[in-house]
C-alpha positions in Angstrom: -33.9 -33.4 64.3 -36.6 -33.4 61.6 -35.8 -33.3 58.1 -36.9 -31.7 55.2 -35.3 -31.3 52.0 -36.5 -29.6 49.0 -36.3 -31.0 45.5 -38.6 -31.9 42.8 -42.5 -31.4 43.3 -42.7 -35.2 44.0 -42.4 -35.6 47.3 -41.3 -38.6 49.8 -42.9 -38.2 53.8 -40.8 -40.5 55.3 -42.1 -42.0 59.0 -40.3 -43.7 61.7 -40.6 -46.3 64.1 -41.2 -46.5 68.1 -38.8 -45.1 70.0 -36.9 -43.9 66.7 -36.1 -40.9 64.6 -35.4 -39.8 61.0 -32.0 -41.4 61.6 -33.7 -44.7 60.6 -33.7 -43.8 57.0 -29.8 -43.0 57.1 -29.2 -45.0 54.2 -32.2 -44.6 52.5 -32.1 -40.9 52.5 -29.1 -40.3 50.4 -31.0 -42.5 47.1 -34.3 -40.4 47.9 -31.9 -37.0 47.5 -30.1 -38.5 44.3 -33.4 -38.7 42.7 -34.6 -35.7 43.4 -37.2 -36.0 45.4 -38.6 -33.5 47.8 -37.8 -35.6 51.1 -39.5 -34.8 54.7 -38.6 -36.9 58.0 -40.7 -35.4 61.2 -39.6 -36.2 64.2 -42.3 -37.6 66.9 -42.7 -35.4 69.8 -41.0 -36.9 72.5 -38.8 -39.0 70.4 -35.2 -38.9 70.1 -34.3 -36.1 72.8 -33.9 -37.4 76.6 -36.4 -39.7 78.8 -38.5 -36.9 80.2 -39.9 -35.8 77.1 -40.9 -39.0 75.8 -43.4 -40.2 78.8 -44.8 -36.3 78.4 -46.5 -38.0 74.9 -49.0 -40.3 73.2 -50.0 -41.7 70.0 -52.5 -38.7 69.1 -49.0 -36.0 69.4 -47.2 -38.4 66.9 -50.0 -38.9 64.5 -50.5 -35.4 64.7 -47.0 -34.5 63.9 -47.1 -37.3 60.8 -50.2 -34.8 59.4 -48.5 -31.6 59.9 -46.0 -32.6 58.1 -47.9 -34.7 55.3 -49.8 -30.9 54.8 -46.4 -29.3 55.1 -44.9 -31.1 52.4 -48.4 -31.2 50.2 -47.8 -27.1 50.2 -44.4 -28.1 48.1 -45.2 -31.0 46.3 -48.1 -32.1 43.5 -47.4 -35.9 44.5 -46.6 -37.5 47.6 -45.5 -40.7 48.7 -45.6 -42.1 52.0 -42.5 -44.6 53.2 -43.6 -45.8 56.9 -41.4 -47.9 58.8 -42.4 -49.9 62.0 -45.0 -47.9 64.1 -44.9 -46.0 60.9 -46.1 -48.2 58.6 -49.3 -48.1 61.3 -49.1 -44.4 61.1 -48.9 -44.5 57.5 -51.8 -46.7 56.7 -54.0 -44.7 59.3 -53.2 -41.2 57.4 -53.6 -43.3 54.3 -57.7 -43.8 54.6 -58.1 -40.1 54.5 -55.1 -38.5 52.6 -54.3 -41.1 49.5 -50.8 -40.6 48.9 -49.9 -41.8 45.2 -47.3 -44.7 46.6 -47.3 -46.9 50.1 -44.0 -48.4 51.1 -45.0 -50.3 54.6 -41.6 -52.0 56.5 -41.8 -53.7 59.1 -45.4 -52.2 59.5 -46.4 -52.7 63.3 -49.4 -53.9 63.0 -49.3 -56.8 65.1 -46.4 -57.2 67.8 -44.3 -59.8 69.5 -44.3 -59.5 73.3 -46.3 -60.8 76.4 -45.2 -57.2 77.8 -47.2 -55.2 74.7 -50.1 -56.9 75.0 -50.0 -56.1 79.0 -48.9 -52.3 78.4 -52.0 -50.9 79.7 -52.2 -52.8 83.0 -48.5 -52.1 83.8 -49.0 -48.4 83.4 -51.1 -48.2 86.1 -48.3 -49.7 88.5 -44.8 -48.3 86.6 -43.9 -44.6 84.3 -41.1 -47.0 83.6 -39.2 -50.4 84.0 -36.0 -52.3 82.4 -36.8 -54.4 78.9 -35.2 -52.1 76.1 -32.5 -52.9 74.4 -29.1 -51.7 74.5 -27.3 -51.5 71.2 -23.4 -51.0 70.7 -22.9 -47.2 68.9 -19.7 -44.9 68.7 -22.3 -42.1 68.3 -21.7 -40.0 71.3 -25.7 -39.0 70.4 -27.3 -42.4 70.4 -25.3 -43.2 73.6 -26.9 -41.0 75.1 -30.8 -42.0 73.9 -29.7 -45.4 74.7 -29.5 -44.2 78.3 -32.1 -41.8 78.6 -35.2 -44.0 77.5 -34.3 -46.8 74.6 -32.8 -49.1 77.7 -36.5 -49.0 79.7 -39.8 -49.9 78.5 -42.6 -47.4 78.8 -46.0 -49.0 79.8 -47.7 -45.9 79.0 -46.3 -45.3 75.5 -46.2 -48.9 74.5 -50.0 -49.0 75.0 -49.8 -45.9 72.5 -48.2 -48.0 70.0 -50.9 -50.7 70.7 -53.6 -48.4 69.9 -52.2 -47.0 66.7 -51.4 -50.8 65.6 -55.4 -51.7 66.3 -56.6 -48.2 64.1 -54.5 -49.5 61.2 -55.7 -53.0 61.1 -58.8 -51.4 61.3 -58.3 -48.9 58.2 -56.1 -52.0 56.3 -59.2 -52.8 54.1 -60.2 -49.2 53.1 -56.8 -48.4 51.5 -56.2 -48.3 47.8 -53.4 -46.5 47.5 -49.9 -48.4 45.5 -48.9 -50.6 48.2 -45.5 -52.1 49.1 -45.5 -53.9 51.8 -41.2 -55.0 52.9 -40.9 -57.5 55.7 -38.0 -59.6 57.0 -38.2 -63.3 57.7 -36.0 -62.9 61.3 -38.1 -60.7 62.2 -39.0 -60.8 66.6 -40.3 -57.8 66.6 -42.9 -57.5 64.1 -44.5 -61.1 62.7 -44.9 -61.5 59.1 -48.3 -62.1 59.8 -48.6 -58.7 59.8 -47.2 -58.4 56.5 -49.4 -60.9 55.1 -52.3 -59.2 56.8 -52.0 -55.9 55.1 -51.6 -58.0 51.2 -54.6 -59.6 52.2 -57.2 -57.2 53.6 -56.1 -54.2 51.9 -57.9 -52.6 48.7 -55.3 -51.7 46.7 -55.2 -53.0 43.1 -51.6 -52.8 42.6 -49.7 -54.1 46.0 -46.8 -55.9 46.0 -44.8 -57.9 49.2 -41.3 -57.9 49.3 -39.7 -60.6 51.8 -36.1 -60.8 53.1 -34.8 -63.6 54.3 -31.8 -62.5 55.5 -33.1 -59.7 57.5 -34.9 -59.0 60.6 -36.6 -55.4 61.9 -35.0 -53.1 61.3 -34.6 -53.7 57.4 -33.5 -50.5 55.8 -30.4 -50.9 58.1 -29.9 -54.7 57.9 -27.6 -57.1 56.0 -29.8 -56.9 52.5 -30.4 -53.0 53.1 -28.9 -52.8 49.9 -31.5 -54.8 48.3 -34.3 -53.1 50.3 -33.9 -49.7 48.8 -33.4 -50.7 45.6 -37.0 -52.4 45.8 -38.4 -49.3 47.0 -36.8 -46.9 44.8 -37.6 -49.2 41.9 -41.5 -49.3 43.0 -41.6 -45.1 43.7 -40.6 -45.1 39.6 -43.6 -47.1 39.2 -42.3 -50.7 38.1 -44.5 -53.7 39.6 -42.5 -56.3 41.5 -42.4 -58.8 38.0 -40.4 -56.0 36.6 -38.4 -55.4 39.5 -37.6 -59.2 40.0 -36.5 -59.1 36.0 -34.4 -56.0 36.7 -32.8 -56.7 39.6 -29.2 -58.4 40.0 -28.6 -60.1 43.4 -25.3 -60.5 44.9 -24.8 -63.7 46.9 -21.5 -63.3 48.8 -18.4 -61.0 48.4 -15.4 -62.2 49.3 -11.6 -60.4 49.8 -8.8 -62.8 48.3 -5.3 -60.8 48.7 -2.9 -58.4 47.3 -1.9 -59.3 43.7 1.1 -59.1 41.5 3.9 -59.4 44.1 5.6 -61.4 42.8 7.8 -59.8 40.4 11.8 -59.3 39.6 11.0 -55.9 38.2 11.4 -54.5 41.7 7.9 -53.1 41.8 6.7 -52.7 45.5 3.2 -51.1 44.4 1.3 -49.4 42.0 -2.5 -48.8 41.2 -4.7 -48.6 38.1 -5.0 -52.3 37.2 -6.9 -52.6 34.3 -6.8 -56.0 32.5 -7.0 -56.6 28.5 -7.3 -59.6 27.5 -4.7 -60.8 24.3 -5.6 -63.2 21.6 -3.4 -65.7 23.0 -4.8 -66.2 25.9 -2.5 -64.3 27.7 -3.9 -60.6 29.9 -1.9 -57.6 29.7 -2.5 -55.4 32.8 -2.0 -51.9 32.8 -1.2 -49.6 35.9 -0.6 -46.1 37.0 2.0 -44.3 39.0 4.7 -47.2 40.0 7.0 -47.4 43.0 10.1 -49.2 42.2 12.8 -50.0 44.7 14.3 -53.0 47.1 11.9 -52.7 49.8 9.5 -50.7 51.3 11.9 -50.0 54.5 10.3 -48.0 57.5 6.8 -47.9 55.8 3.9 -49.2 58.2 0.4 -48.3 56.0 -1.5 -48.1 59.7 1.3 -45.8 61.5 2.0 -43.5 58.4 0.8 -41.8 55.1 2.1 -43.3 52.0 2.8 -39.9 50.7 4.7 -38.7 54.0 6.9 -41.9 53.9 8.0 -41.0 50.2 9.3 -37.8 51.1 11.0 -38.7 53.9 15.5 -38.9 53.3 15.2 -42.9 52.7 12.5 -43.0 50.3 14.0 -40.5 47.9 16.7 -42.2 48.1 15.9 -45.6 47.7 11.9 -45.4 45.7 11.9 -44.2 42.4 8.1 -43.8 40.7 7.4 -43.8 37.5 4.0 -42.9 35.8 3.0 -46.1 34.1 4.0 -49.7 33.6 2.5 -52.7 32.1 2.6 -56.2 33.0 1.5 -59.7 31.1 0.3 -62.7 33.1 0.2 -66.3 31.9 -2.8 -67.6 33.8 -6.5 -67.1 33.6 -7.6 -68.5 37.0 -8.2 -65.2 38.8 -6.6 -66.6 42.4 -3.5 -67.4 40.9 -2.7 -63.4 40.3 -1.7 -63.7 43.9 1.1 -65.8 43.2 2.1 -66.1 39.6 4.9 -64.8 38.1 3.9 -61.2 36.7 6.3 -60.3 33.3 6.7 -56.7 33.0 8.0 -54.7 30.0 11.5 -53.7 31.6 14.1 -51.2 31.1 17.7 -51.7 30.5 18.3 -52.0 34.5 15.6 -55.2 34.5 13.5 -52.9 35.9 9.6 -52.0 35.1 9.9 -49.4 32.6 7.6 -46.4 32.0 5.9 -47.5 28.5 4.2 -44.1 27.9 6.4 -41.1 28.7 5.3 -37.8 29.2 6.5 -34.7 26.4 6.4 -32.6 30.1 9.2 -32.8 32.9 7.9 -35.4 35.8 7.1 -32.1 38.2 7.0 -29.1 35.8 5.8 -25.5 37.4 5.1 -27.2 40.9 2.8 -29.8 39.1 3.1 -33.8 38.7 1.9 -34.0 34.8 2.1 -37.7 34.3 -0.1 -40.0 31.7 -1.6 -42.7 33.0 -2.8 -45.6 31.1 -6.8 -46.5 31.2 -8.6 -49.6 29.7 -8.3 -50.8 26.0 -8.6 -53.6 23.6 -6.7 -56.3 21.3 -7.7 -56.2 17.8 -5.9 -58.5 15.6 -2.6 -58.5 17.6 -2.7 -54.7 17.8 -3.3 -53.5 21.3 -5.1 -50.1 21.9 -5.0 -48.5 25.4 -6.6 -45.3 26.0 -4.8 -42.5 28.2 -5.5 -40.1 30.8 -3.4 -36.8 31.2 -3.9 -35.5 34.1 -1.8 -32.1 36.3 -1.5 -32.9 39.9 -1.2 -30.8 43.1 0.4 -32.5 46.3 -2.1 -34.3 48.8 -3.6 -31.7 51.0 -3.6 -33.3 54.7 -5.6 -30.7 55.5 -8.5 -31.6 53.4 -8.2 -35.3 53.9 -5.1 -36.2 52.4 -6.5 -36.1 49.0 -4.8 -35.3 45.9 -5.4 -32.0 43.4 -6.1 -33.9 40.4 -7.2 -32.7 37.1 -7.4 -34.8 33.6 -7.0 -32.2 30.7 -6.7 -34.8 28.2 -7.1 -38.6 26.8 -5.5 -40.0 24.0 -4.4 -43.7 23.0 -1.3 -45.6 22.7 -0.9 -48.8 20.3 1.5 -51.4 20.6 2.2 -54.8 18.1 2.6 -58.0 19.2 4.3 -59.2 21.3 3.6 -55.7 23.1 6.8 -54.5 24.4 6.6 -51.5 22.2 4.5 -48.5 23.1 3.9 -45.7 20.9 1.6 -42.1 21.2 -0.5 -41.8 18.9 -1.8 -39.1 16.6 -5.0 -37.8 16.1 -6.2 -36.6 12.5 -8.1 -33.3 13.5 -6.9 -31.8 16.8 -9.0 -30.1 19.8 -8.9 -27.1 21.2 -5.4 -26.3 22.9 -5.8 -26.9 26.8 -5.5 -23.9 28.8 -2.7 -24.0 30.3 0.6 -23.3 28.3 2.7 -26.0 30.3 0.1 -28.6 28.8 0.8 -27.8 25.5 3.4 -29.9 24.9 1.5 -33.1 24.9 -0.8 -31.5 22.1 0.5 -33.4 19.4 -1.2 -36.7 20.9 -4.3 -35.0 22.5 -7.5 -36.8 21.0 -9.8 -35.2 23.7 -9.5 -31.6 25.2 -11.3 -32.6 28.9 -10.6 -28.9 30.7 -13.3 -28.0 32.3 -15.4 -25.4 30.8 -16.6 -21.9 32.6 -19.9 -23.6 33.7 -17.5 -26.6 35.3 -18.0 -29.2 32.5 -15.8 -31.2 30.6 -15.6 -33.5 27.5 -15.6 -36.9 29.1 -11.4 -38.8 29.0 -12.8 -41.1 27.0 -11.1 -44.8 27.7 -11.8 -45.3 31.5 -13.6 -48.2 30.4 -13.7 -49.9 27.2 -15.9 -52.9 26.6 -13.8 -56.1 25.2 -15.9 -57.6 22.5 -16.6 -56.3 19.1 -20.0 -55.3 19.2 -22.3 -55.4 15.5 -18.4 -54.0 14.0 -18.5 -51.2 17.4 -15.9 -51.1 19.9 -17.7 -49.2 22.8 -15.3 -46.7 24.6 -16.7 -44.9 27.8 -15.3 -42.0 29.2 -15.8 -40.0 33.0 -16.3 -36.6 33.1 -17.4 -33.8 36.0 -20.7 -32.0 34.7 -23.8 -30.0 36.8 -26.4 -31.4 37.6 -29.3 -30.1 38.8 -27.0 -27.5 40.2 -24.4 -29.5 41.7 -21.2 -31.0 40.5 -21.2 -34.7 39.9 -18.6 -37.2 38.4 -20.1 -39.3 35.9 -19.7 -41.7 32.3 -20.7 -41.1 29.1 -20.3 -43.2 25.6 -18.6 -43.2 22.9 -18.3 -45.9 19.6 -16.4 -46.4 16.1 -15.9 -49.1 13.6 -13.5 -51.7 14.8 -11.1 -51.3 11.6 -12.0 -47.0 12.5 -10.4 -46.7 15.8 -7.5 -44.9 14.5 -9.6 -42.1 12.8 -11.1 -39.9 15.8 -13.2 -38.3 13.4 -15.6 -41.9 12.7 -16.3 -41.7 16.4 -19.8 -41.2 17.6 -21.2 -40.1 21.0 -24.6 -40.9 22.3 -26.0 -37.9 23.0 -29.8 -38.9 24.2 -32.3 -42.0 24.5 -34.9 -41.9 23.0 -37.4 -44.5 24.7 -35.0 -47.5 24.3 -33.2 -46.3 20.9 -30.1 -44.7 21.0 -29.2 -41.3 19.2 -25.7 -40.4 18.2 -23.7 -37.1 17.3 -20.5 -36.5 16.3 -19.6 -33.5 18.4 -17.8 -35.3 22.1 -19.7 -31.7 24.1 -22.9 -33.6 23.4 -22.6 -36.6 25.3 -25.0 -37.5 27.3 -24.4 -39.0 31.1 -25.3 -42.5 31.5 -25.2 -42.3 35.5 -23.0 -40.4 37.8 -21.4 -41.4 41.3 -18.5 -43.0 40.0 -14.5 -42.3 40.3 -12.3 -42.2 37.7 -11.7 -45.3 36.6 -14.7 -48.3 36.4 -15.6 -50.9 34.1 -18.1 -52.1 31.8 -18.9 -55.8 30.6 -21.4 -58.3 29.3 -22.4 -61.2 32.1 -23.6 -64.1 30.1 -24.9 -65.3 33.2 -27.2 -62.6 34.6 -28.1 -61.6 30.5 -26.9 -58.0 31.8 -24.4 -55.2 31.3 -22.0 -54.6 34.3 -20.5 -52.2 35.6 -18.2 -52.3 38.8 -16.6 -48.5 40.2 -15.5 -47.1 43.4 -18.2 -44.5 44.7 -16.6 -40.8 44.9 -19.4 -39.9 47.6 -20.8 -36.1 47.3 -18.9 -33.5 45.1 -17.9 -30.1 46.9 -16.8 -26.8 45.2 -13.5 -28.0 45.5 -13.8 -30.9 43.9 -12.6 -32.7 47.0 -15.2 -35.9 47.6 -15.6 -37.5 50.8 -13.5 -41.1 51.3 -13.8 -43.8 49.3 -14.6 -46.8 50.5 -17.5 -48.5 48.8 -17.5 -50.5 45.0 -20.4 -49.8 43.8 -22.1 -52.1 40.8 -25.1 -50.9 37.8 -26.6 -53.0 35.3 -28.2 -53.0 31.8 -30.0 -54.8 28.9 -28.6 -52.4 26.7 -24.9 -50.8 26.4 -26.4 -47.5 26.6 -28.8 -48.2 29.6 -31.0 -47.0 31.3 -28.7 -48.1 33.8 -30.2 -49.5 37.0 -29.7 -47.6 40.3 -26.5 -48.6 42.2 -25.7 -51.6 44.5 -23.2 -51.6 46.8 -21.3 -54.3 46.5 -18.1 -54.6 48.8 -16.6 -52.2 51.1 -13.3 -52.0 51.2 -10.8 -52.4 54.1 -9.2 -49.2 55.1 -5.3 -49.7 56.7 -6.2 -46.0 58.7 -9.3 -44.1 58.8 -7.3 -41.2 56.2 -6.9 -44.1 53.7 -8.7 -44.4 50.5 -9.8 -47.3 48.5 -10.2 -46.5 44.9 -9.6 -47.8 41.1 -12.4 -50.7 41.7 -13.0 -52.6 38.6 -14.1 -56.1 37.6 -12.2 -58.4 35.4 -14.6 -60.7 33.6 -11.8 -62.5 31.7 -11.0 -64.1 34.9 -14.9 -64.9 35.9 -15.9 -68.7 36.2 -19.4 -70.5 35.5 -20.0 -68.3 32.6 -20.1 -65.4 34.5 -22.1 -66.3 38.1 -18.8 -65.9 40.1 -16.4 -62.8 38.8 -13.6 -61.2 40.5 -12.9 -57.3 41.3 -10.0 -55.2 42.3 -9.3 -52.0 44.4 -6.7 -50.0 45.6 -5.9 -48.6 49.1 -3.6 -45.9 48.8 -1.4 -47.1 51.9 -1.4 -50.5 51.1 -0.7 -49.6 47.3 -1.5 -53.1 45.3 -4.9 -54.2 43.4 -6.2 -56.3 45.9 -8.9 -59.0 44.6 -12.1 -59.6 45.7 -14.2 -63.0 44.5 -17.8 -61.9 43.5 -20.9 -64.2 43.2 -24.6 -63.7 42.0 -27.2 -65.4 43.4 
């Protein structure tokens, strides 16, 4: 089906290839939407429904169809840019000569071809409507099954010398263009040559072009192994940065690779927890921090691909035998990141040798039908006295019915400090109090609420601030950022704000500042925590935020929540998601995906990804992350390098 989706009077006409349809942008479209843009996808006549439509058209109905809609979108929008990929890169440049859209993104443009059977199209459509020569490609979409048999299998003489044509009238407008050109090829490329790349950077007119090449990647590059890199270059080029810029911006990812489960092995009888953040001590030692805990013998009758993690610990064994506390810490010896798969892992215990809950809730464990637990966040060692910042959160049960996920709702942050040697954890106070949280039950955990994070009656929230904290001292700063639900453009996202105080200040909430706008590149503050700007949005809960010595950039690593729904309730998470900076406070860049994480059952989730750049090697070119799947139920670590 065509597309068109309204946003912002800037608007994107998005063009797709031979034989295609708007599904080609599947994974550009989403980044298009985020930004706001006014996005419209036509689909060719004869393209995408069954083989008897398509050998009904010709080049003229699907140029044609790229004008109509090209006018139908200039109606909408004061600024329009055209993204053409394949045949439509042809089609693009042709509509180009007469229309000048403000920006050209050309992949893949068609406008020379591999193939003895192009170049003979004409003659063989005088002999055949159709023969054998597509391609076949392996889909679990019941839809593109289907096209695959109708027409994508066969080659069609008479269309192919269509696409022939189109390719000649481009070459032929090439030098009269002058529109912003990017031109994206891939060096595998055996459909399209890269001459034709080169061709277009050389003929056209165009005083600011730019080529982008792959080398990883073939055709099809918006779907291809460095799609990931491929939008970012065109997103980056649509907010008007030259390639230099882009090259200076952009962070590259080399490889990705999953290491293993960590923190089994234990005698504190833990068999799983999440959270996981790491905070490095001044001896050399990292204190990790982690959410709800399951402590027990063994994890008897539990397979993570048969059964729901939540099922199997309400089932007669479990209750019996599986205790779960909110919070636990642990303290590792080692600073070689691959070693967290076997070391020994010293947690603070209870009098039964057992991990003990070191923050305690004020509120029974399931209090008016709800799980209130506190759950500990990042933090920061400051001369031998350890700061972690708190969540507390009100839970519902998982809702199978809506995807197994969890009602969960933060109503508060505070912070916890503990002396050396950190086996001690106590609440602390805040000077000047909040507002009281809404609910009654809650109140009994005001004495240590720093930050009242209901949401308000427009569904926004002071952000929990202390879901990432950055480790070094910065100018006398320690830099705290918080996530937060807020509307945006009339939707609600999950994003991170910012917040700082004096080092020697981080007892006295009310020396805390919160960046409330940029102003070119210069930061302003306020003291009011409503104010707070958003730095970006996408992320879950829990993220972090670092320096990389080796890229000269600001990090940060999350899990991507997906799309926000009335309910609250986001779509799976699966992806880990990575942003950078030259600054703490941004602009961030846009996101990269990074890893995507192994799912034990399709109703799993993989969540609470973070990096820990204590552990990272070669000053910061190879770093490691963990996640969480909620069946499997350990950080599992993934090896990360840049190019």
């Amino acid at each position: 089906m065509p597309l068109l989706i309204s946003g912002s009077e800037e608007g994107i006409l998005l063009l797709h290839g031979y034989t295609g349809c708007p599904y080609s942008f599947r994974n550009l479209l989403p980044w298009l939407i985020e930004k706001g843009y006014t996005v419209s996808a036509p689909r060719y006549p004869g393209h995408g429904t069954n083989g008897e439509d398509f050998p009904s058209t010709n080049w003229r109905d699907w140029l044609r169809a790229s004008l109509d809609a090209y006018y139908d979108l200039q109606q909408m929008c004061n600024k329009i840019s055209i993204i053409g990929f394949s045949m439509g890169g042809a089609i693009a440049l042709i509509l180009s000569f007469s229309i000048l859209p403000q920006n050209l993104a050309l992949v893949s443009p068609a406008v020379f071809l591999n193939g003895w059977h192009i170049r003979l199209a004409f003659l063989l459509s005088l002999f055949a409507k159709k023969m054998p020569g597509g391609y076949e490609e392996e889909t679990n979409l019941t839809e593109y099954q289907y096209l695959i048999k109708e027409y994508l299998r066969y080659f069609w003489p008479s269309q192919a010398h269509s696409l022939q044509r189109l390719s000649r009238m481009a070459r032929r407008v090439v030098p009269k263009i002058t529109s912003r050109t990017l031109v994206l090829a891939g060096e595998k490329d055996d459909i399209v040559p890269l001459k034709a790349a080169k061709f277009v950077m050389k003929k056209i007119s165009s005083q600011d072009k730019e080529l982008a090449l792959f080398k990883k990647s073939g055709h099809d590059l918006l779907n291809d192994v460095e799609k990931e890199l491929v939008i970012e270059r065109i997103l980056f080029w649509l907010e008007n940065h030259s390639s230099k810029e882009a090259k200076k911006m952009t962070v590259r990812v080399k490889r990705a690779e999953y290491i293993g489960p960590c923190f089994t092995n234990n005698d504190a009888h833990v068999l799983g927890h999440d959270g996981a953040y790491s905070i490095p001590l001044d001896d050399n030692r990292v204190l990790w921090t982690f959410g709800d805990t399951l402590i027990g013998e063994e994890r008897k009758y539990y397979d993570p691909e048969e059964i729901l993690i939540d099922e199997w610990l309400g089932s007669d064994w479990a209750k019996d035998n599986i205790v779960m506390t909110a919070n636990s810490v642990c303290i590792v010896n080692t600073r070689k990141a691959e070693e967290l798969l076997n070391t020994k892992c010293f947690y603070v215990l209870d009098s039964n040798h057992r991990a003990k809950e070191i923050i305690p809730s004020a509120l029974p464990a399931n209090r008016a039908g709800r799980y209130r637990p506190i759950w500990p966040m990042d933090g920061i060692c400051l001369d031998r006295k350890l700061y972690i910042f708190s969540i507390m959160v009100d839970c519902g049960p998982p809702n199978i019915e809506k995807s197994n996920i969890p009602d969960i709702n933060v109503f508060g942050a505070g912070i916890v400090r503990s002396f050396y040697p950190y086996s001690e954890f106590e609440k602390l106070k805040p000077v000047v109090y909040p507002d009281l949280p809404k609910d009654p039950v809650n109140h009994a955990e005001y004495p240590y609420l720093w930050w009242n994070c209901d949401l308000d009656e427009k569904f926004n929230q002071v952000a929990a601030f202390g879901t990432a904290v950055l480790k070094e001292v910065v100018d006398g700063y320690v830099y705290i950022f918080g996530s937060k639900m807020q509307m945006k453009d009339k939707k609600i996202v999950h994003g991170v704000s910012l917040a700082r105080v004096k080092a020697e200040k981080i007892e006295d909430i009310t020396r805390y500042e919160y960046l409330k706008e940029l102003k070119g590149s210069e930061p302003i503050w306020t003291k009011n925590p409503k104010e707070a700007m958003l730095l970006f949005d996408g992320n879950a809960n829990e993220l972090s935020v670092s320096y990389n010595e080796y890229l000269g950039k600001y990090l940060t690593f999350y899990s991507y929540i997906g799309d926000m729904h009335e309910n609250r309730i986001s779509r799976f998470l699966e992806e880990i998601h990575m942003r950078y900076a030259d600054n703490i406070w941004g602009p961030w860049s846009n996101p990269i995906i990074v890893y995507k994480c192994h799912k034990s059952r399709p109703d799993d989730t993989c969540y609470a990804a973070k990096e820990h750049p204590e552990f990272s090697r070669e000053n910061g070119k190879i770093t490691y992350l963990t996640y969480v799947s909620h069946q499997r139920y350990w950080p599992e670590l993934v090896k990360l390098e840049f190019e």
